[in-house]
N, C-alpha and C positions, 0 to 999 in steps of 0.2 A: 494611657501610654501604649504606646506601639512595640512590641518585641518583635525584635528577628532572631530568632534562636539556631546556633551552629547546627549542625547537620554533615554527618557522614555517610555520604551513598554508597550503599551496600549493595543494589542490586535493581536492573531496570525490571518494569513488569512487561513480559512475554507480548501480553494480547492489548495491552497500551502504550505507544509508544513514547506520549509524554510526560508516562507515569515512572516513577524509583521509588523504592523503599530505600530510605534512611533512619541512620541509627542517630537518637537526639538525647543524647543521654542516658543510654543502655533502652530505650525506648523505640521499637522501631515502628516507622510511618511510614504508610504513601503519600509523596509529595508530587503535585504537576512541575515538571523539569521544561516544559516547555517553553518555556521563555527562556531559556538556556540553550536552546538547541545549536547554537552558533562554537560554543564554548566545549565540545567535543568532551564531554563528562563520561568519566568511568568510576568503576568503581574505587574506592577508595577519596574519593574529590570529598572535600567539603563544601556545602553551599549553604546558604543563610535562608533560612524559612522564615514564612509570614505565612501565619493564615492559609497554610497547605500549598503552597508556592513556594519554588525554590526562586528568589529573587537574584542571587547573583551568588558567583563562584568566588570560593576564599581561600585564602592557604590554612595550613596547619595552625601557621603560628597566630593567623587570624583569630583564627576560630577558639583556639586556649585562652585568648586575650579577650573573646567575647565572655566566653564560659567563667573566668576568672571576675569577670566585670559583675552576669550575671549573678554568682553565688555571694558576692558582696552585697547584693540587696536582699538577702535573707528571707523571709518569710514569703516576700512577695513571689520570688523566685522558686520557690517550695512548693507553693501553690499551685503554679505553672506545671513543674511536674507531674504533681499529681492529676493535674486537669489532663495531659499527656499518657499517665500511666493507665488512665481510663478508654484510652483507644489505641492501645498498643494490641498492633496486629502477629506480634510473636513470630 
């Protein structure tokens, strides 16, 4: 199975321009935002990750609705986490 997990952009990186750090669940990552480049992202935006790619921009209310869906699958979703809280760049 395929996840795209919400994502809040917290901040673009300086010396890459189609890199941001996002927060995925108190977890923050670099994500390639380039393929978003049209979508005029700031901070604060939500976008849907996959595999270190932000795939498309979402609202808020998207993104609780993903999170909510996520945490209904329990353990698998747990896991995910954790796999997450292993390259959290702080």
């Amino acid at each position: 199975m395929c996840l795209g997990i919400p994502g809040e952009l917290v901040e673009f990186v300086q010396e890459h321009e189609d890199l941001a750090v996002v927060d995925v669940s108190g977890v923050r990552r670099r994500v390639n935002v380039g393929l978003l480049a049209d979508e005029g992202l700031r901070p604060g935006d939500w976008v849907l990750v996959h595999v270190g790619f932000a795939l498309s921009k979402i609202s808020e209310r998207e993104a609780q609705a993903v999170f909510d869906y996520l945490q209904g699958l329990g353990q698998p979703y747990a896991d995910e986490l954790d796999a997450l809280r292993g390259s959290d760049i702080g």
